[in-house]
C-alpha positions in Angstrom: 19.2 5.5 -20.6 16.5 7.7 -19.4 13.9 5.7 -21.7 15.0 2.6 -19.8 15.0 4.5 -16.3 11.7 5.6 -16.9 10.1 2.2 -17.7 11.2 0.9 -14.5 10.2 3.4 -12.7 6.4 3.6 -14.0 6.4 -0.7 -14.6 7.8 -0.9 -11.2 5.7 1.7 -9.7 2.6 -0.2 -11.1 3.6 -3.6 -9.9 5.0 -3.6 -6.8 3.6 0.3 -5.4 -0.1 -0.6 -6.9 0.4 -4.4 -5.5 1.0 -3.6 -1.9 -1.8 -0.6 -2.4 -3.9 -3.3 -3.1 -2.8 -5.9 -0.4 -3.0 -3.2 2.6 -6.7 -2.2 1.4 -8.1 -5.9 0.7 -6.5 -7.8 4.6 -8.5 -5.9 7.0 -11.6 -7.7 4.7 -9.8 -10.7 5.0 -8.1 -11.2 8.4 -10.1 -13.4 10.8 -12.3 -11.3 13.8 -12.0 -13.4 17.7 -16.2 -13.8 17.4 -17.3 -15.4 14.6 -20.7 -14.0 13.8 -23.5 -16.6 13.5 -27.1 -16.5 11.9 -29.8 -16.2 14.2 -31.8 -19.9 14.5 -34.2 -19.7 11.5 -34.8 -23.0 9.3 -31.0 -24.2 9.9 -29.6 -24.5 13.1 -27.0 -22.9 14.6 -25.1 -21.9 11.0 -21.8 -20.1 11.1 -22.2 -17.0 8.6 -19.6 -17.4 6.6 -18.4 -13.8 6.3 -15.4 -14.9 3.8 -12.7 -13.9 6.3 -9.8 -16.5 5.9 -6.5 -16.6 7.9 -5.1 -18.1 4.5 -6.0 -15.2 2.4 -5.0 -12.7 4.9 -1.6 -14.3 5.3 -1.0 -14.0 1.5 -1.7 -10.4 1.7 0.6 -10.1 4.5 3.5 -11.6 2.2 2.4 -9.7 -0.6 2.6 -6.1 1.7 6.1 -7.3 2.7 7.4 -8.5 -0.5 6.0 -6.1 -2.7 6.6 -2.9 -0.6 10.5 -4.2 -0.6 10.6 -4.7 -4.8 8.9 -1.3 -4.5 12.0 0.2 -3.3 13.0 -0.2 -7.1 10.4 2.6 -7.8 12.0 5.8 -5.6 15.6 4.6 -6.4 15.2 4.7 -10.6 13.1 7.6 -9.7 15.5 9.7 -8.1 18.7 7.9 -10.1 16.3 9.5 -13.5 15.7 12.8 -11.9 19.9 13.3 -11.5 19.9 11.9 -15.1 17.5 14.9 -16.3 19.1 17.2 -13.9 15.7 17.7 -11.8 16.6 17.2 -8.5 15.9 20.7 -7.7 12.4 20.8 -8.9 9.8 21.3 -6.0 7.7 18.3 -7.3 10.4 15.9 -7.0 11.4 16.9 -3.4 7.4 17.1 -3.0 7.5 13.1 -4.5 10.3 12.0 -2.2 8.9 13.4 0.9 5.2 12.2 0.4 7.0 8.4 -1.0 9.2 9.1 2.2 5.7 9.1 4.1 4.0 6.4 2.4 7.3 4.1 3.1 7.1 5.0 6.9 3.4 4.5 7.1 4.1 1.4 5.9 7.1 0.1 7.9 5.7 1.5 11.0 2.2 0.9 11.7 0.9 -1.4 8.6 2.9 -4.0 8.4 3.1 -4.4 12.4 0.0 -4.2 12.8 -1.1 -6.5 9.9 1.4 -9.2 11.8 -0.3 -8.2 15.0 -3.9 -8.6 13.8 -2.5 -12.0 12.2 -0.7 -13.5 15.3 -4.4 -12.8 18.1 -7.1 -11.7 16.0 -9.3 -9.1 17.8 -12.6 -7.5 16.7 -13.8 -5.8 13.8 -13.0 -2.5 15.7 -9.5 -3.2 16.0 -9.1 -3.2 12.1 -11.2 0.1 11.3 -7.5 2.0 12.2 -5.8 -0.5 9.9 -8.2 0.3 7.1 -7.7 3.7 7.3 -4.1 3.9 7.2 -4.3 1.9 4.2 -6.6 4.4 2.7 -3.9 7.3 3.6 -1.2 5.2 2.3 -2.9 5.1 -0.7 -3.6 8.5 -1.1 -0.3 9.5 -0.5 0.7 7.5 -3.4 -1.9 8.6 -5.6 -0.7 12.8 -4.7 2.9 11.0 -6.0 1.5 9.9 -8.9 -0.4 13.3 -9.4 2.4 15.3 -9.8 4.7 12.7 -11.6 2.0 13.6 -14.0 1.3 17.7 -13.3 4.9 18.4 -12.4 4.1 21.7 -10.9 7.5 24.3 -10.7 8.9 22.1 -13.4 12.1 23.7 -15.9 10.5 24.6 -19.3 10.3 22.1 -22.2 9.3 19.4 -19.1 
């Protein structure tokens, strides 16, 4: 049982936590901007730049955000259903792992997502995304301390 347990806790965690990583970083590159930027006149007139935004691709990472950070519920829940299993729940870098995953999840719920929806629904200037990018970046360091001491386990029992 904890072989099993443990697989879907690490597949799960790689999937759906490393596929909504990926999604929040990669839509403030992709959402459209109100002002399209445009080449000064040169040899063609009056060219649009095309700066690879696309409402299409930042839509898809929208879903992806959404669906994936709700399949990644799967990773905290075998998680702490395998720490009972091993009798760990008292180890400081489980409660350490649910609090910062308890962080991440917030961050997530709470200003991402709504703000990803936001950005989507009146696009804004490139200013208006710099916040978005760097919540991103904290909601992926807060998943890469996780995975640091799923790996470290510091104040874990002996034979660990």
């Amino acid at each position: 049982m904890e072989h099993l347990l443990l697989s879907v806790h690490v597949l799960a965690g790689i999937v759906f936590v490393g596929g909504s990583a990926v999604a929040t970083s990669l839509f403030p590159r992709y959402v459209p901007v109100a002002a399209p930027v445009t080449v000064p006149v040169t040899a063609v007139a009056d060219e649009s730049v095309d700066d690879g935004r696309s409402r299409a691709v930042a839509l898809a990472l929208h879903r992806i955000t959404r669906g994936y950070s709700l399949a990644g519920l799967i990773v905290p829940a075998a998680g702490l259903v395998l720490a009972f299993v091993q009798g760990r729940t008292g180890e400081i870098w489980i409660t350490l792992a649910v609090v910062l995953t308890a962080a991440a999840g917030f961050l997530l719920a709470v200003q991402i997502y709504p703000r990803q929806r936001d950005a989507l629904a009146t696009p804004g200037d490139r200013a208006r995304l710099k916040p978005l990018s760097m919540m991103a970046g904290f909601y992926n360091v807060l998943w890469t301390i996780v995975v640091v001491l799923m790996i470290v386990r510091p104040g874990a029992g002996e034979g660990a």
